[in-house]
N, CA, C and O atoms as CSV, one atom per row, in Angstrom:
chain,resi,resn,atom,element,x,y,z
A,1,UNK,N,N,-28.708,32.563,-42.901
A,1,UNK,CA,C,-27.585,32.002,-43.623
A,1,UNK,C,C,-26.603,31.335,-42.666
A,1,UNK,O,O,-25.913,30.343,-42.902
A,2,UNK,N,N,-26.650,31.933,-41.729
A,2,UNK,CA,C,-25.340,31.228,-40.511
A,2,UNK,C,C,-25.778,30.002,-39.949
A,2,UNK,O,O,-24.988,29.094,-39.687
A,3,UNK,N,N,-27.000,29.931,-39.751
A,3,UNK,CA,C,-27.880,28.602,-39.452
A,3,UNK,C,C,-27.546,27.335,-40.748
A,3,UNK,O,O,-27.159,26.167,-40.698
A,4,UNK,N,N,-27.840,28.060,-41.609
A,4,UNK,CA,C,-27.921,26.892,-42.320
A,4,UNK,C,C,-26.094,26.353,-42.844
A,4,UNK,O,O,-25.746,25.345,-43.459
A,5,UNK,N,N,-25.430,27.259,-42.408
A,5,UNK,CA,C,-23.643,26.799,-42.728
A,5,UNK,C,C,-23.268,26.455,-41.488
A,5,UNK,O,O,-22.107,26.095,-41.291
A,6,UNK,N,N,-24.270,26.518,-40.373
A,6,UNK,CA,C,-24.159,25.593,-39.020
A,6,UNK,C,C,-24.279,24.215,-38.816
A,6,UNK,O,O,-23.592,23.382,-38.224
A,7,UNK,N,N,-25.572,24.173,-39.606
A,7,UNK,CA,C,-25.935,22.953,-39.834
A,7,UNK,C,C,-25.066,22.047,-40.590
A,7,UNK,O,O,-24.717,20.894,-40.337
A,8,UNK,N,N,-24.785,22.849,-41.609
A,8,UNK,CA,C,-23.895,21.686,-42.969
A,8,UNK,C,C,-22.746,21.715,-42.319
A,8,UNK,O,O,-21.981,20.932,-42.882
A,9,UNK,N,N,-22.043,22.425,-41.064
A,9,UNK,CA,C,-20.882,22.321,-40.856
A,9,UNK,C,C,-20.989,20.752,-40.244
A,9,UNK,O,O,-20.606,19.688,-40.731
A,10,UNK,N,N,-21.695,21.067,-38.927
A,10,UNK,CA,C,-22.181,20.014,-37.994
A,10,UNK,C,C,-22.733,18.369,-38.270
A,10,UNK,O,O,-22.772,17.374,-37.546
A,11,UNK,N,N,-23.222,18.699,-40.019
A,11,UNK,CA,C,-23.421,17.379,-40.549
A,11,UNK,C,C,-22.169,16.839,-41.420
A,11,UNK,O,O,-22.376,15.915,-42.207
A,12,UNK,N,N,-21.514,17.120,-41.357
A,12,UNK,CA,C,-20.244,16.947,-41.766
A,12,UNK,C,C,-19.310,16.460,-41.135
A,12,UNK,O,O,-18.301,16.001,-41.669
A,13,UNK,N,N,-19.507,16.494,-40.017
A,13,UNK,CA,C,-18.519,16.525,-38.629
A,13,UNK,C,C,-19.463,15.182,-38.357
A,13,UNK,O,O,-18.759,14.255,-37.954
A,14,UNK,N,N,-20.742,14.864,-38.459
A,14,UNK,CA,C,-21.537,13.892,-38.356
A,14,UNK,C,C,-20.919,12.899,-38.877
A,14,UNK,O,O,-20.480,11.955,-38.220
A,15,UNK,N,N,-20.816,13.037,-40.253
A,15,UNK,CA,C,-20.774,12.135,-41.118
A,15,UNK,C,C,-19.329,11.802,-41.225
A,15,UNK,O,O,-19.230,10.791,-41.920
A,16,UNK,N,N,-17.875,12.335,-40.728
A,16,UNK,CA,C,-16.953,11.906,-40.820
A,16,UNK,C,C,-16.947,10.979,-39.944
A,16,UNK,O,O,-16.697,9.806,-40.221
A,17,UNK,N,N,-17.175,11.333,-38.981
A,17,UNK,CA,C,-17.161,10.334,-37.644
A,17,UNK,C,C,-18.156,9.340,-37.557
A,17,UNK,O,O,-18.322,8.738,-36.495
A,18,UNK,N,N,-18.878,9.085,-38.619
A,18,UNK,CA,C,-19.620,7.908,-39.200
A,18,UNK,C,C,-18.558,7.024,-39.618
A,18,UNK,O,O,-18.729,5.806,-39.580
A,19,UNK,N,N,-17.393,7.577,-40.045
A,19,UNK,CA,C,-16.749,6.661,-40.808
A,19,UNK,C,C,-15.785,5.798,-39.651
A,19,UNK,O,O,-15.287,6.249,-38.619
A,20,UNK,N,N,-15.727,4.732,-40.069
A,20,UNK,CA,C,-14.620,3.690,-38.601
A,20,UNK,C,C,-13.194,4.416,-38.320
A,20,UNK,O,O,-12.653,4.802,-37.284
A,21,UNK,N,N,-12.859,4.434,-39.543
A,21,UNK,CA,C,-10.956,4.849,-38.881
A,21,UNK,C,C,-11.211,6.250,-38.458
A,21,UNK,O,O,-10.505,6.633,-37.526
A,22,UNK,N,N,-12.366,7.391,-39.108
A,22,UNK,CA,C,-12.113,8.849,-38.393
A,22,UNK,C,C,-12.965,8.054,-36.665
A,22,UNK,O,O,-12.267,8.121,-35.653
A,23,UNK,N,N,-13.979,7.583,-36.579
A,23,UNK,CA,C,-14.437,7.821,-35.729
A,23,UNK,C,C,-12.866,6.928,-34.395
A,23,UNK,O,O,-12.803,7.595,-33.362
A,24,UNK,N,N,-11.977,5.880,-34.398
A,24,UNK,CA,C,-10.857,5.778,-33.889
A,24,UNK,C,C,-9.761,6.512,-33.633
A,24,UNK,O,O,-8.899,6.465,-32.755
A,25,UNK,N,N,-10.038,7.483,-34.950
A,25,UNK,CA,C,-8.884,8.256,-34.370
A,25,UNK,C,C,-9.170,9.568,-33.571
A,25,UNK,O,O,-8.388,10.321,-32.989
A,26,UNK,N,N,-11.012,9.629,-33.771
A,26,UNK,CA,C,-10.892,10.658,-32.767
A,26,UNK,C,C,-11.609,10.342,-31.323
A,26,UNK,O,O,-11.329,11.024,-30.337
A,27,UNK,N,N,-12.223,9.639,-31.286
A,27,UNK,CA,C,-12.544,8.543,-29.741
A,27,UNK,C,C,-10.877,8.325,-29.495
A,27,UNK,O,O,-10.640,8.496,-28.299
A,28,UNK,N,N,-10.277,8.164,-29.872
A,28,UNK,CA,C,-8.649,6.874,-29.274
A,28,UNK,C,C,-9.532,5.894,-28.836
A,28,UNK,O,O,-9.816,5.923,-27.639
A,29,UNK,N,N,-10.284,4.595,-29.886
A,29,UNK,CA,C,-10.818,3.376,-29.317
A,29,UNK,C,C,-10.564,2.465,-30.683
A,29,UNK,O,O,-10.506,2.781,-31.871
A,30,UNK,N,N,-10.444,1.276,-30.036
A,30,UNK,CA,C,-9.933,0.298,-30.946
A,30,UNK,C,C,-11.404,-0.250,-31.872
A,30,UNK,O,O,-11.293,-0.489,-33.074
A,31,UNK,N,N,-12.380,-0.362,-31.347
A,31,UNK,CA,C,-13.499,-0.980,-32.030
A,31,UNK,C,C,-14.332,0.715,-32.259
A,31,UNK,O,O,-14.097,1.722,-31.591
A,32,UNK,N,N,-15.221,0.591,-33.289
A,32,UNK,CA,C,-16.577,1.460,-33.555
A,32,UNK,C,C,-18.016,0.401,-33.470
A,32,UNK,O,O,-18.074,-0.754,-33.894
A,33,UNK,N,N,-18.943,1.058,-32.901
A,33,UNK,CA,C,-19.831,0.599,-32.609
A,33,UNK,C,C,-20.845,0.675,-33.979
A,33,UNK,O,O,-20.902,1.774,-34.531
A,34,UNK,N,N,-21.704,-0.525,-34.593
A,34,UNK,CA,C,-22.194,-0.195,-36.007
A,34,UNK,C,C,-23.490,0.528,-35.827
A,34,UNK,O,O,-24.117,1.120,-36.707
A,35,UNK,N,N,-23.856,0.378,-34.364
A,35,UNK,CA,C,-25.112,1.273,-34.096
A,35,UNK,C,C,-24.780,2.993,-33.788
A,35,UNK,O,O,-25.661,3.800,-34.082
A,36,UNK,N,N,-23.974,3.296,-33.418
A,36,UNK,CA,C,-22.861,4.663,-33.238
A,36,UNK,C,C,-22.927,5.002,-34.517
A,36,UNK,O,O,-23.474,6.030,-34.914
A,37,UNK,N,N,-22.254,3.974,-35.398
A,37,UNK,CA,C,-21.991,4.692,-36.876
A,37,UNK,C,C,-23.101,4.945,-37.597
A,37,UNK,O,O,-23.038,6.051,-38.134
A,38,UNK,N,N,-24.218,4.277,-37.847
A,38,UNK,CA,C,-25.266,4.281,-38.542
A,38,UNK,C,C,-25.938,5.610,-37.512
A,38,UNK,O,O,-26.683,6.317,-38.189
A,39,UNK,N,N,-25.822,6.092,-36.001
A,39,UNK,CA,C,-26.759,6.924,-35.975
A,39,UNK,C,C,-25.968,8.141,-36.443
A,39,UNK,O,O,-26.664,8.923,-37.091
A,40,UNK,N,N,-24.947,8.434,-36.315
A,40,UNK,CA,C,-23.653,9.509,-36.759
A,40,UNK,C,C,-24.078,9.751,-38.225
A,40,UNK,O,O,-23.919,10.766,-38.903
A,41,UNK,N,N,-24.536,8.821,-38.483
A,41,UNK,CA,C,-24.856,8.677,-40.770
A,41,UNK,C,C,-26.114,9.402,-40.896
A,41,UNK,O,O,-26.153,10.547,-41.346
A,42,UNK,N,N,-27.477,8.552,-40.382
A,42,UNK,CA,C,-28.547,9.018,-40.111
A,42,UNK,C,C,-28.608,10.710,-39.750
A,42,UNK,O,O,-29.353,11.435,-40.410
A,43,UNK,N,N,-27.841,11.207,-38.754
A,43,UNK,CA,C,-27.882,12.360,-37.941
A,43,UNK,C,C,-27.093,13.605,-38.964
A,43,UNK,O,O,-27.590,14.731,-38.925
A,44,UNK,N,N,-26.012,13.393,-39.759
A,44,UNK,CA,C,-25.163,13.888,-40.890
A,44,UNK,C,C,-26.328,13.974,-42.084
A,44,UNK,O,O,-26.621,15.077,-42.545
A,45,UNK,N,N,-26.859,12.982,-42.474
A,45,UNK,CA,C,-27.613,13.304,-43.769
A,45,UNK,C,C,-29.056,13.855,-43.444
A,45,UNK,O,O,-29.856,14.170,-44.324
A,46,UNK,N,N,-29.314,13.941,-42.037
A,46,UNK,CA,C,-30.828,14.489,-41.663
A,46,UNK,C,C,-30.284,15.716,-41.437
A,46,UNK,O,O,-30.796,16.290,-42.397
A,47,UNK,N,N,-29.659,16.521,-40.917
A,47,UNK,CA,C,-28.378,17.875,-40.866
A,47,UNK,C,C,-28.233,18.466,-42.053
A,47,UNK,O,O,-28.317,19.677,-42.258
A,48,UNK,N,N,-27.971,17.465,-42.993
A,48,UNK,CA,C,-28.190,18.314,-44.530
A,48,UNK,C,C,-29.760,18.753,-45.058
A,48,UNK,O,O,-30.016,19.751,-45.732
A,49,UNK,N,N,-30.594,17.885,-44.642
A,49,UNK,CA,C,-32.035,17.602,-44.920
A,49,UNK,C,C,-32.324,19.382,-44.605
A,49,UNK,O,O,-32.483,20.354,-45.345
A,50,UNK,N,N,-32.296,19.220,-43.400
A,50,UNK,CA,C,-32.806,20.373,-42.695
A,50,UNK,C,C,-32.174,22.044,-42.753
A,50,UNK,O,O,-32.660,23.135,-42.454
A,51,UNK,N,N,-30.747,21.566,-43.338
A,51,UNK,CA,C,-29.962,22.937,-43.981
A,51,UNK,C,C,-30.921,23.148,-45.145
A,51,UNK,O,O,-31.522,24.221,-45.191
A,52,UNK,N,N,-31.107,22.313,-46.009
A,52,UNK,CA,C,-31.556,22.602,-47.525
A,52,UNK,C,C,-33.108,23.044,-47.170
A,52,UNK,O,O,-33.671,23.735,-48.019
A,53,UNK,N,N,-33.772,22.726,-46.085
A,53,UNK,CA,C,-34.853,23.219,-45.842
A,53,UNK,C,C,-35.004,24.523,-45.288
A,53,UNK,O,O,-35.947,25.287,-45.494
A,54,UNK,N,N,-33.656,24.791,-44.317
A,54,UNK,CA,C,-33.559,26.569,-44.005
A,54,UNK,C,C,-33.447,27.036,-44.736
A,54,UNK,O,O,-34.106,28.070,-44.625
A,55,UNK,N,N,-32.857,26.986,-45.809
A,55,UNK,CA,C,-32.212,27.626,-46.985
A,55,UNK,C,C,-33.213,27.856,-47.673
A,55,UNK,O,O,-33.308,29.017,-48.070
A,56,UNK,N,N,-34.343,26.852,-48.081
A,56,UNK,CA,C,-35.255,27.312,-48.678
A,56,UNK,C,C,-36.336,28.165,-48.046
A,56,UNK,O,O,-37.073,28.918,-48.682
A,57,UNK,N,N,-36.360,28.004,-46.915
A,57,UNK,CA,C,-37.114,28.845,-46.037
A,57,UNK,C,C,-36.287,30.450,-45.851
A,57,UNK,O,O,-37.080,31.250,-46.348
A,58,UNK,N,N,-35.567,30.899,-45.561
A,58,UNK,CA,C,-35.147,32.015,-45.710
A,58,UNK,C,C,-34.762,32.612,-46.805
A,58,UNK,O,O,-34.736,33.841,-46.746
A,59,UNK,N,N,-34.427,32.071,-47.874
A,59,UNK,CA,C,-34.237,32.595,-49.508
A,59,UNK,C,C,-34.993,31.990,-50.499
A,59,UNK,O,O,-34.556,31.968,-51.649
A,60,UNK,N,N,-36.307,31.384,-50.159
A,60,UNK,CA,C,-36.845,31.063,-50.915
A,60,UNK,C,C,-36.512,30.274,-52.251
A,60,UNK,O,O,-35.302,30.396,-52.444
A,61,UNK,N,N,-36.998,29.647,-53.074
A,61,UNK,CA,C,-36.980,28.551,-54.014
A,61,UNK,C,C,-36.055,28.937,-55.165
A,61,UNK,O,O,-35.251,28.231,-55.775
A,62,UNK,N,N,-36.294,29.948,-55.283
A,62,UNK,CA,C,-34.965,30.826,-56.581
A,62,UNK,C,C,-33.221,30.645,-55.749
A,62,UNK,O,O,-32.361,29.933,-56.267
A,63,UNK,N,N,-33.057,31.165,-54.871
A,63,UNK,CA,C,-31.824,31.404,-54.453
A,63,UNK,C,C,-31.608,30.118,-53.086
A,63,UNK,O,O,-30.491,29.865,-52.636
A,64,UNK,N,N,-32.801,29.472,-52.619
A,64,UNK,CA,C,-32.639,28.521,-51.460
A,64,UNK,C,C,-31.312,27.627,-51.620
A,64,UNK,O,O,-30.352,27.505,-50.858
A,65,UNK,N,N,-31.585,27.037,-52.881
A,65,UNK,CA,C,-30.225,25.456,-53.230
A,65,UNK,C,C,-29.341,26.344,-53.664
A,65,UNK,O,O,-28.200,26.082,-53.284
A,66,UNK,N,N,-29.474,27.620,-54.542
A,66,UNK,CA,C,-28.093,28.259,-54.226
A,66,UNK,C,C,-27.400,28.486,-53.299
A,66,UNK,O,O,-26.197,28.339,-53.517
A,67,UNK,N,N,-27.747,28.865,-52.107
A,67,UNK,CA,C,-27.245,28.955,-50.709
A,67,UNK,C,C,-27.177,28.047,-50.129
A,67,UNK,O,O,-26.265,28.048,-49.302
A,68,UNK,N,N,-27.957,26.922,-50.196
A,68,UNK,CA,C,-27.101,25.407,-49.409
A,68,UNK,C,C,-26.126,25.016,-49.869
A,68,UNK,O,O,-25.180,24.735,-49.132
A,69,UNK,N,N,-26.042,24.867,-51.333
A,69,UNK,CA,C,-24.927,24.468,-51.651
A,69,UNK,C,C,-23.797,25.040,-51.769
A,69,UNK,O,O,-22.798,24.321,-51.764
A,70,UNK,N,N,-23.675,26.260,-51.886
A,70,UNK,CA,C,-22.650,27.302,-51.169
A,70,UNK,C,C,-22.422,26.881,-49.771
A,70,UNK,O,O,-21.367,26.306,-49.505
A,71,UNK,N,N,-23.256,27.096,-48.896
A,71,UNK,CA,C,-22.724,26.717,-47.136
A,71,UNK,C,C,-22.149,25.207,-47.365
A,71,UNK,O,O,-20.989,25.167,-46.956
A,72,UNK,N,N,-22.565,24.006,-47.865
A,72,UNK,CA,C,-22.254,22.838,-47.800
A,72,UNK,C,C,-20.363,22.985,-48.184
A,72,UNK,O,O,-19.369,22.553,-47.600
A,73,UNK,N,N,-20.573,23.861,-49.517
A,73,UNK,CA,C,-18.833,24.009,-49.757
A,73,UNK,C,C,-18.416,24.284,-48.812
A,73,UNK,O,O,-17.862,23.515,-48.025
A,74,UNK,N,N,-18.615,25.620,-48.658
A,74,UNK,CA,C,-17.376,26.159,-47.328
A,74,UNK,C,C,-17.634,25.983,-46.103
A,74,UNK,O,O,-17.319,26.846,-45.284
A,75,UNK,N,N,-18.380,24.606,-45.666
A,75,UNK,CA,C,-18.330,23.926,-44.483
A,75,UNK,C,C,-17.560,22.860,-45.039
A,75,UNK,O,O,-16.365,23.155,-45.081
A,76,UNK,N,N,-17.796,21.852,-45.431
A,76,UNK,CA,C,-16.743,20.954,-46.436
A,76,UNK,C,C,-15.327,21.445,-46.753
A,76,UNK,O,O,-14.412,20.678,-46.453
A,77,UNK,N,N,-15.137,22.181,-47.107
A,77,UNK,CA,C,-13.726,22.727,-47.573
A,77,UNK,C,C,-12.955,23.478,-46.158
A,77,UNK,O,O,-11.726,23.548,-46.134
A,78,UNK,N,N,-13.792,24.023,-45.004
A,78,UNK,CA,C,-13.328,24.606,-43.609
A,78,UNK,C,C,-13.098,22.889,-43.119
A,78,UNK,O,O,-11.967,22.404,-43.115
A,79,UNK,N,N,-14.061,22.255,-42.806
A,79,UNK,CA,C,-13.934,20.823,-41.912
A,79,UNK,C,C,-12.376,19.946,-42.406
A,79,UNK,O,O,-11.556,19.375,-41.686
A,80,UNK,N,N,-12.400,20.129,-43.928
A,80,UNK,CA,C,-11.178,19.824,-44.558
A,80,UNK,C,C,-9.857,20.148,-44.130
A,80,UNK,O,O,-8.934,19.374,-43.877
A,81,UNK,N,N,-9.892,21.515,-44.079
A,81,UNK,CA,C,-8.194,22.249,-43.813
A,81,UNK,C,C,-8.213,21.757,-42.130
A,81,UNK,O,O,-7.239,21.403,-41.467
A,82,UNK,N,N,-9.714,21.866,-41.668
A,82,UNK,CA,C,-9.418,21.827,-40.159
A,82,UNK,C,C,-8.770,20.832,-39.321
A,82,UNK,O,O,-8.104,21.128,-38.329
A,83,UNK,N,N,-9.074,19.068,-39.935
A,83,UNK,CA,C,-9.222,17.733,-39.496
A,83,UNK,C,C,-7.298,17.735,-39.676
A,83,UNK,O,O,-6.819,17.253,-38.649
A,84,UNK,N,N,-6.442,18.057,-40.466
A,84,UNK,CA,C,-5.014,18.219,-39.595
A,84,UNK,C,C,-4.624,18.462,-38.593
A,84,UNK,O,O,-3.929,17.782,-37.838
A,85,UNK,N,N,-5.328,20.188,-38.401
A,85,UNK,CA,C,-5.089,20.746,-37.033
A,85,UNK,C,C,-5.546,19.992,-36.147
A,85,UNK,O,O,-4.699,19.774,-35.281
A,86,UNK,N,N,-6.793,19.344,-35.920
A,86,UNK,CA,C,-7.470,18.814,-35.014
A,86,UNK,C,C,-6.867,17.362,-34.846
A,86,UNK,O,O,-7.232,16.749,-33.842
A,87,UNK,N,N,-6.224,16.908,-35.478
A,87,UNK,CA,C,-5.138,15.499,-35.198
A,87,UNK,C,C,-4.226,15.866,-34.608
A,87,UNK,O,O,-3.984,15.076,-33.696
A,88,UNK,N,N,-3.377,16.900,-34.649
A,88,UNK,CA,C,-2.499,17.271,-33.973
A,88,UNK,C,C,-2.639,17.995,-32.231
A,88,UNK,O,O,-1.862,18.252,-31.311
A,89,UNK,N,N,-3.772,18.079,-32.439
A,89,UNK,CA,C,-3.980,19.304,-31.212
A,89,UNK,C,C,-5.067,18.166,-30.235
A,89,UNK,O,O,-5.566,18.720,-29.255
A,90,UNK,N,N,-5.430,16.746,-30.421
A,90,UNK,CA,C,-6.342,16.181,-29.926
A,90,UNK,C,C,-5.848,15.109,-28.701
A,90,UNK,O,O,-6.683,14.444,-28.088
């Protein structure tokens, strides 16, 4: 279970910094690179791929997508409260 709310944390953190203005404000750089962003995208949604595949691998097909999508929340909703603190403290 910690693996797979590792993963969804980490693809999350992927995928913000896919985006141009997060990935500027947390580089401090004026341009984003579109090959940077697309692999940050790629690397975020293959991160989820592979959560939903632990998940099904350790809790099997009944409870697997119950438990990804549980970790996906409260990695999503932690990365959320966190990205203030982490503007301030960067």
């Amino acid at each position: 279970m910690l693996l797979v709310i590792m993963l969804c944390y980490a693809s999350f953190i992927a995928l913000c910094l896919a985006m141009p203005k997060h990935y500027r404000d947390f580089f401090k750089s004026n341009a984003a690179p579109h090959q940077l962003l697309r692999l940050f995208r790629v690397l975020g949604w293959s991160g989820l791929l592979a959560a939903f595949f632990a998940a099904i691998h350790s809790s099997g097909w009944q409870i697997g997508p119950v438990l990804w999508i549980a970790s996906m929340s409260v990695s999503a909703v932690t990365w959320v409260f966190m990205l203030p603190f982490l503007r301030r403290h960067i």
